[in-house]
C-alpha positions as CSV (number, residue, x, y, z in Angstrom):
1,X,-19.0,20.4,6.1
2,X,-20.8,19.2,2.8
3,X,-22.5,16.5,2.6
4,X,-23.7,14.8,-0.5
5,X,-26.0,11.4,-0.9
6,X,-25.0,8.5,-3.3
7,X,-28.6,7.6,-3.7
8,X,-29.4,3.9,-4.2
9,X,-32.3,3.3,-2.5
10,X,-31.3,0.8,0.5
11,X,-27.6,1.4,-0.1
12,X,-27.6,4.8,-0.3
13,X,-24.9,6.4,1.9
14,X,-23.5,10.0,2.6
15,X,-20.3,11.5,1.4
16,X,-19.3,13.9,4.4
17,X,-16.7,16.9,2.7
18,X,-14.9,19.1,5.1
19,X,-11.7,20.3,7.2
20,X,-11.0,18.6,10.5
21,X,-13.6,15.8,9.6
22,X,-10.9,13.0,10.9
23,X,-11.8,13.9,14.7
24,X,-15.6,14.5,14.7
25,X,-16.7,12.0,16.8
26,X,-20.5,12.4,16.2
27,X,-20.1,12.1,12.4
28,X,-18.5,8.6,12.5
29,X,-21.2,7.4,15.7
30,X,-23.7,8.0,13.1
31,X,-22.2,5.6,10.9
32,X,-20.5,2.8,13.7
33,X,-23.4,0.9,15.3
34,X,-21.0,-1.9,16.2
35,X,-17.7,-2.9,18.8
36,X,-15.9,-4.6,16.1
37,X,-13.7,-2.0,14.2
38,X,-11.0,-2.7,11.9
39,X,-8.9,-0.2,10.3
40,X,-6.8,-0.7,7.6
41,X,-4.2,1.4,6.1
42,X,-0.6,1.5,5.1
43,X,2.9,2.2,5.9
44,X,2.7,6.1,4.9
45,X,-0.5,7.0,6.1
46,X,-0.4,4.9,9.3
47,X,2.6,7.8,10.6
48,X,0.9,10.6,9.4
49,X,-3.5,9.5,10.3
50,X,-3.7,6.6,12.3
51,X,-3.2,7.4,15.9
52,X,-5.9,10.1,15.1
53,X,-8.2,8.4,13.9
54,X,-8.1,5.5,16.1
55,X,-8.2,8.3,19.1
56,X,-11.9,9.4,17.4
57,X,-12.9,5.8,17.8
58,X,-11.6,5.2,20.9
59,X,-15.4,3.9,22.1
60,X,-15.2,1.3,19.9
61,X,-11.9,-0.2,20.3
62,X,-10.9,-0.5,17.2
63,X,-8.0,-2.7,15.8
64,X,-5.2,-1.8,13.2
65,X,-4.2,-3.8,10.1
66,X,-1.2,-1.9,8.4
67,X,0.0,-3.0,4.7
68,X,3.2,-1.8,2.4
69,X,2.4,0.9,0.7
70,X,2.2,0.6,-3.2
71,X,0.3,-0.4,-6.1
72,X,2.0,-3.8,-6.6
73,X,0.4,-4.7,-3.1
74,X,-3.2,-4.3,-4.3
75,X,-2.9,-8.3,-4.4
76,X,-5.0,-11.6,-3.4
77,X,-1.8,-12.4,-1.1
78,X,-2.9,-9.2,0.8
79,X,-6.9,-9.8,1.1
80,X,-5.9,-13.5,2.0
81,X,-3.9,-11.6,4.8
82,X,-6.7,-9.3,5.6
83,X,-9.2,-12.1,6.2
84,X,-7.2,-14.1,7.8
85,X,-6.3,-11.4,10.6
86,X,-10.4,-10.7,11.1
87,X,-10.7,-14.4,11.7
88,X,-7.9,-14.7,14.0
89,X,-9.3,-11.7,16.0
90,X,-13.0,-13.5,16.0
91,X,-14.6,-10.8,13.7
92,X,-17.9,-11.2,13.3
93,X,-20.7,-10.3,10.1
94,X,-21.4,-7.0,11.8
95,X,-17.8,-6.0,12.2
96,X,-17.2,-3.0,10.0
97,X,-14.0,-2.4,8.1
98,X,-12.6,1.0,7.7
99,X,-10.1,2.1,4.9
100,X,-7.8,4.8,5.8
101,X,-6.0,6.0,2.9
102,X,-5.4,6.2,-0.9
103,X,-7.0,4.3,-3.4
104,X,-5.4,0.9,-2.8
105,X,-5.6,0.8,0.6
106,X,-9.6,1.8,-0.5
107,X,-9.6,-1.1,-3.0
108,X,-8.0,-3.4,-0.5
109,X,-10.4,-2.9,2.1
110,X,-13.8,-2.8,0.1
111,X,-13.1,-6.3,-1.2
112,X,-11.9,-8.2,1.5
113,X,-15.4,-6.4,3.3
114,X,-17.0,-7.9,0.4
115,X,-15.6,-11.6,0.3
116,X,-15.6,-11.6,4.4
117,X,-18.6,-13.3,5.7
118,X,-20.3,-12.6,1.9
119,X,-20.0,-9.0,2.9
120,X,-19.6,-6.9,5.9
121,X,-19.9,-3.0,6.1
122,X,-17.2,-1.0,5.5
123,X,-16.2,3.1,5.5
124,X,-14.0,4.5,3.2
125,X,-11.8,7.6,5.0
126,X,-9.8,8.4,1.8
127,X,-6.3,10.5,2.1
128,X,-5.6,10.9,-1.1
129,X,-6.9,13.7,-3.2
130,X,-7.4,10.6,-5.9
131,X,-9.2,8.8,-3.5
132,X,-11.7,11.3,-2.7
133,X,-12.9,12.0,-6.0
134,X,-12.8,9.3,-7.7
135,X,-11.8,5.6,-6.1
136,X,-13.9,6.0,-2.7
137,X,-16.9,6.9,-4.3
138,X,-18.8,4.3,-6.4
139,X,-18.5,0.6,-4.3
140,X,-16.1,-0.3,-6.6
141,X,-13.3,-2.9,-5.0
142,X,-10.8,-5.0,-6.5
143,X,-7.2,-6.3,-6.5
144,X,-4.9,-6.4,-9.9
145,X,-3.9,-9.5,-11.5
146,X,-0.4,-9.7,-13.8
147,X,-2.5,-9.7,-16.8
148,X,-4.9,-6.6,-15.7
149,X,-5.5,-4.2,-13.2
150,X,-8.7,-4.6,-11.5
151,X,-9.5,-7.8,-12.9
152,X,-10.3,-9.2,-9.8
153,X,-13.1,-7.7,-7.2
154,X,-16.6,-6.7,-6.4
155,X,-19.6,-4.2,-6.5
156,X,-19.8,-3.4,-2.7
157,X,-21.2,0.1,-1.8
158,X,-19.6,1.4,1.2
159,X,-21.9,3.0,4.5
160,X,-20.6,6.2,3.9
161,X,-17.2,7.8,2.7
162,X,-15.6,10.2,4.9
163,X,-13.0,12.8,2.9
164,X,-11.2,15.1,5.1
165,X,-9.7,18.2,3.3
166,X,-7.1,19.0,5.9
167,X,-5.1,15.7,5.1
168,X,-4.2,16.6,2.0
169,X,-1.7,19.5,3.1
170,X,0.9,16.5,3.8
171,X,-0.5,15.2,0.5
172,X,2.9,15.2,-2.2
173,X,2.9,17.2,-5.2
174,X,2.7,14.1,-7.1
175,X,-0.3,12.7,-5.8
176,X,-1.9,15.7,-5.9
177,X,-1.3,16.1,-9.8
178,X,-2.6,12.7,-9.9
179,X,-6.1,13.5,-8.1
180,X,-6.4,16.3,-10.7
181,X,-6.6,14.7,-13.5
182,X,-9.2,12.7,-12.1
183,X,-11.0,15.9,-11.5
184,X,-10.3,17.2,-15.3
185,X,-12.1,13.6,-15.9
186,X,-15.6,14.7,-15.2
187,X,-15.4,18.3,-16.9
188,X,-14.7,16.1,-19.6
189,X,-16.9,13.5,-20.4
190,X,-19.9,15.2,-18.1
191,X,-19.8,18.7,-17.0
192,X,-18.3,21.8,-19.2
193,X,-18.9,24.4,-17.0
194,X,-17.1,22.4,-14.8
195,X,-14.1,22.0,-16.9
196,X,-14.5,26.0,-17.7
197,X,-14.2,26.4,-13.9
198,X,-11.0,24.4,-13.8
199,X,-9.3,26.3,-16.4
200,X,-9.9,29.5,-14.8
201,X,-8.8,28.2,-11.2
202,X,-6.1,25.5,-11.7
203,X,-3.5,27.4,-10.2
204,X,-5.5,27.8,-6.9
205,X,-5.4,24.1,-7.0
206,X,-2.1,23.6,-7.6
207,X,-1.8,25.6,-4.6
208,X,-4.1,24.0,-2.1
209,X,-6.4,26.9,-1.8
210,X,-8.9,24.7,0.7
211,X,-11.9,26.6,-0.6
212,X,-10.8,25.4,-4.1
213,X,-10.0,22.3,-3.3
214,X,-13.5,21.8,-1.4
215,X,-14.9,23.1,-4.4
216,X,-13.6,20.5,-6.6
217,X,-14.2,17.6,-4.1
218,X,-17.6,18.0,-3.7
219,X,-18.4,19.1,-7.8
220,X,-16.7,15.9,-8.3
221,X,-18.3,13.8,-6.0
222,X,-21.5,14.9,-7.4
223,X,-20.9,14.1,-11.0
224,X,-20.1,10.9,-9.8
225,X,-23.1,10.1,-7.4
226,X,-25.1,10.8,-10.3
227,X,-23.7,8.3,-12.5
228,X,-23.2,5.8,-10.3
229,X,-26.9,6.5,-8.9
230,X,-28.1,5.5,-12.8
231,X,-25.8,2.6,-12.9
232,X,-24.4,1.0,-10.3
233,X,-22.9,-2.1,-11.8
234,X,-21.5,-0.6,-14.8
235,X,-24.1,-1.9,-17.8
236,X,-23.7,1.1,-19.9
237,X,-23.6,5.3,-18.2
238,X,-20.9,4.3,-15.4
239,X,-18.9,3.6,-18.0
240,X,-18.3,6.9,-19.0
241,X,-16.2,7.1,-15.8
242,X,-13.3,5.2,-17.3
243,X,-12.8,7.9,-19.9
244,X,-8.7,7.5,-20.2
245,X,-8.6,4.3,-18.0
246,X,-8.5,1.5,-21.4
247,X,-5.4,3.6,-22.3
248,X,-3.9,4.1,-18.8
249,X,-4.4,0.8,-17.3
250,X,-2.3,-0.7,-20.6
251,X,0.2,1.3,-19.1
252,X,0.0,0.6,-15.5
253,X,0.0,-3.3,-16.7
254,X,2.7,-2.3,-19.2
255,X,5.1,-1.3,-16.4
256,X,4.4,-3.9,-13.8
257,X,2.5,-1.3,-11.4
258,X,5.7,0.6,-10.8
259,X,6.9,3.3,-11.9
260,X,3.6,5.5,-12.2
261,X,1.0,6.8,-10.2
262,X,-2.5,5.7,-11.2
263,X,-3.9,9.3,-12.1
264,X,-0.5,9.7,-14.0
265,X,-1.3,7.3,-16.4
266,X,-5.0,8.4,-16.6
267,X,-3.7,11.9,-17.1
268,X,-1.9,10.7,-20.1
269,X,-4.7,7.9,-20.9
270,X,-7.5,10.7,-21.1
271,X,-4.7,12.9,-23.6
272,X,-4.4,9.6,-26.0
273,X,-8.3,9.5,-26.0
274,X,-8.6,13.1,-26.8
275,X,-6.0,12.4,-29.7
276,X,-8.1,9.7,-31.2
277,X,-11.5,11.1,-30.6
278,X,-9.5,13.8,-33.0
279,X,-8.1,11.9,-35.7
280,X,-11.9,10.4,-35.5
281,X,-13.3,13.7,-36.5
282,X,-15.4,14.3,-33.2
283,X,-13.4,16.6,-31.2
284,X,-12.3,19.7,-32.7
285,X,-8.4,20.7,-32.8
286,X,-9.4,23.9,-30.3
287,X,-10.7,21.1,-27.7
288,X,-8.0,19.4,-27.6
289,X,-5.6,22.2,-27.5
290,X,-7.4,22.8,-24.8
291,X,-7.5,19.6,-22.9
292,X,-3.3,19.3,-23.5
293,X,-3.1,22.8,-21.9
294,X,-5.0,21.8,-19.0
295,X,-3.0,18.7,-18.9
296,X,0.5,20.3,-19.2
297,X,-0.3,23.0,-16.9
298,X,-1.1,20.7,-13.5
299,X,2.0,18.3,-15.3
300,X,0.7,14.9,-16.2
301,X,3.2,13.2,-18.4
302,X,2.1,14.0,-22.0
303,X,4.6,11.3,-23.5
304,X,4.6,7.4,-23.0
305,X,7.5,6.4,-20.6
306,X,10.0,4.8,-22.8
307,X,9.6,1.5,-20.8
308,X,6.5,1.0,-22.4
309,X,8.3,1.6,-26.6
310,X,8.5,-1.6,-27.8
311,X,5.4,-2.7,-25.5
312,X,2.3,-3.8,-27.6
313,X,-0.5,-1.6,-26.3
314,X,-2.8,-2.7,-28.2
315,X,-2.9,-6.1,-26.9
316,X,-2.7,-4.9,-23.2
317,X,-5.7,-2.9,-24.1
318,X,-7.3,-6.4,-24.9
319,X,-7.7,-6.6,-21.4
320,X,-9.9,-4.5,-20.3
321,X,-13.2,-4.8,-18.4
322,X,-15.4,-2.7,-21.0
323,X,-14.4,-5.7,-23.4
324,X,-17.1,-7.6,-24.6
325,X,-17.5,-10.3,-27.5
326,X,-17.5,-7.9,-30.2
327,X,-14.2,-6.3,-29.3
328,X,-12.6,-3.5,-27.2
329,X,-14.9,-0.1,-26.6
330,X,-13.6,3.0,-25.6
331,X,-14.7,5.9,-24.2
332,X,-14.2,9.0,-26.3
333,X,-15.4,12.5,-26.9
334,X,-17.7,14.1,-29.2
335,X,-16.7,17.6,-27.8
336,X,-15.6,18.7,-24.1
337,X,-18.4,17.6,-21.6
338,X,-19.8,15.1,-23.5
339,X,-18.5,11.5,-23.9
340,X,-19.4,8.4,-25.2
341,X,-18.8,4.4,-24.6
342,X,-18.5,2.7,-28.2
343,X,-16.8,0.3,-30.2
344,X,-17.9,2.1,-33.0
345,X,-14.8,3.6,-34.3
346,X,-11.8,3.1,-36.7
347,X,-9.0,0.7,-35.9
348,X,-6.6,2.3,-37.8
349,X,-7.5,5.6,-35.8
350,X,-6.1,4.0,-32.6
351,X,-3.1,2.6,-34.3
352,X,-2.4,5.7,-35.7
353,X,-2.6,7.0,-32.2
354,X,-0.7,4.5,-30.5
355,X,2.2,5.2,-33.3
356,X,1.8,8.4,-32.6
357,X,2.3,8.5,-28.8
358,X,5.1,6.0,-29.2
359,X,7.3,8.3,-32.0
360,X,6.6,11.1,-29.7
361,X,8.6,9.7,-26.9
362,X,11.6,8.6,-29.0
């Protein structure tokens, strides 16, 4: 088992990495100092996890909460449904709230924790090759609203995140495409050798070779402890994390939170940034020959879905939480490895790319 330390001085916590992880007993007593236990996940995962999981904790007596599965549930409706259930069943400030599953199910949980009580602990168990990378990682919690995606939440660190390699052999193809491109993500704005490694071994990955996949995880999770280590609440380095995100959240709003998977339209979101970091004379044609082979080879849409033609992107874009008074920034690259937050660039560069993404998918 790796384990690797989000270091924030009293909320630092542990990120435990390994196979079988779900049924050590002593890992999650290390964590659990209380007899008030609720576990949330959803519909999928609940079949596949729960009973296991709520057999590690049998000391503890934990409680279930089980939600529909799906982005469009990531919802106030739903945290107004999780708080009231911990005050029906008399939960008190030193219950502890444990998220089993992807990264709504993670999102859920960390912000009803947050608003319950002004904050109670919570442990994020994520099942999602997405979710352990990326969303678990970070205290980052929110719901979506119809106007944005995670316009609504809170900075609440967890007290440790628990990622279990051995669930994602029942993990779809899909969603394991989708927690790759969050994994090309930090090679990408952070780490080239790291990005050099994924070239040279993205077929183990696309074949669940567990040492690869460990590999991955925990190279991942330390780019990201780092960041997030510098800046917790997002004033300037964290930002760097939402490389792709301006562009792929216009498209998650664009098409109601249907249709695609988060790290889908990240996949394609990080492509579109590449493109106009590009036409900006930073990144060199090579790079981003590069960066759309990685892309096509683990098969992230390239293309916007042809919902989204006639959408305005641009304005959807508006809404975005690295907005400030001055305008829209974006994160873009100067070469592979090395990314920057800015606002600092040429409008007509990201129409150009915008028209140049839409004609492509006509």
């Amino acid at each position: 088992m790796k384990e690797i330390l989000v270091s924030l001085g009293e909320k630092s916590y542990p990120i435990y990495i390994g196979e079988n992880v779900l049924k050590s007993v002593d890992l999650f007593s290390k964590v659990l100092n209380t007899t008030q236990v609720l576990v949330i996940t959803n519909t999928t995962v609940e079949k596949l996890y729960a009973k296991l999981l709520l057999d590690t904790l049998n000391q503890y007596d934990p409680e279930l909460y089980v939600i529909e599965d799906g982005e469009s549930y990531k919802s106030l409706d739903v945290i107004n449904d999780i708080i009231t259930q911990l005050l029906q069943r008399r939960f008190s400030r030193n219950c502890i709230i444990i998220a089993l599953g992807g990264g709504v199910v993670g999102d859920i949980s960390g912000f009803a924790a947050a608003c319950y009580q002004r904050g109670v602990g919570y442990i994020q168990v994520p099942t999602t090759l997405l979710a352990q990378v990326d969303s678990s990682v970070g205290g980052k919690t929110a719901v979506n609203h119809a106007l944005g995606k995670n316009m609504i939440g809170a900075f609440h660190q967890p007290l440790a995140v628990v990622s279990d390699t051995t669930v994602l052999s029942t993990l779809p193809d899909r969603e394991l495409v989708a927690g790759l491109a969050e994994i090309i993500k930090y090679g990408l704005i952070r780490d080239y050798d790291f990005f050099c490694w994924l070239e040279s071994n993205i077929n183990k990955l696309l074949a669940r070779d567990n040492l690869a996949l460990q590999e991955a995880i925990e190279r991942s999770c330390i780019n990201k402890a780092i960041i997030v280590a510098e800046d917790e609440k997002e004033k300037g380095l964290r930002a760097l994390l939402n490389f792709g995100h301006t562009f792929g959240h216009a498209i998650e709003t664009g098409l109601a939170y249907k249709d695609w998977l988060h790290g889908e339209a990240v996949g394609l979101g990080m492509f579109m940034a590449a493109e106009m970091s590009h036409r900006q004379g930073w990144l060199d044609r090579e790079s981003l020959k590069r960066i759309e082979s990685i892309l096509s080879k683990v098969q992230l849409p390239l293309v916007l879905p042809e919902k989204m033609l006639d959408t305005d992107m641009r304005d959807l874009m508006s809404v975005d939480k690295k907005a400030t008074d001055k305008g829209l920034r974006l994160v873009l690259l100067k070469e592979i490895g090395r990314a920057l937050v800015t606002s600092e660039y040429e409008e007509q560069y990201l129409s150009q790319t915008l028209n140049h993404f839409r004609e492509a998918a006509r």
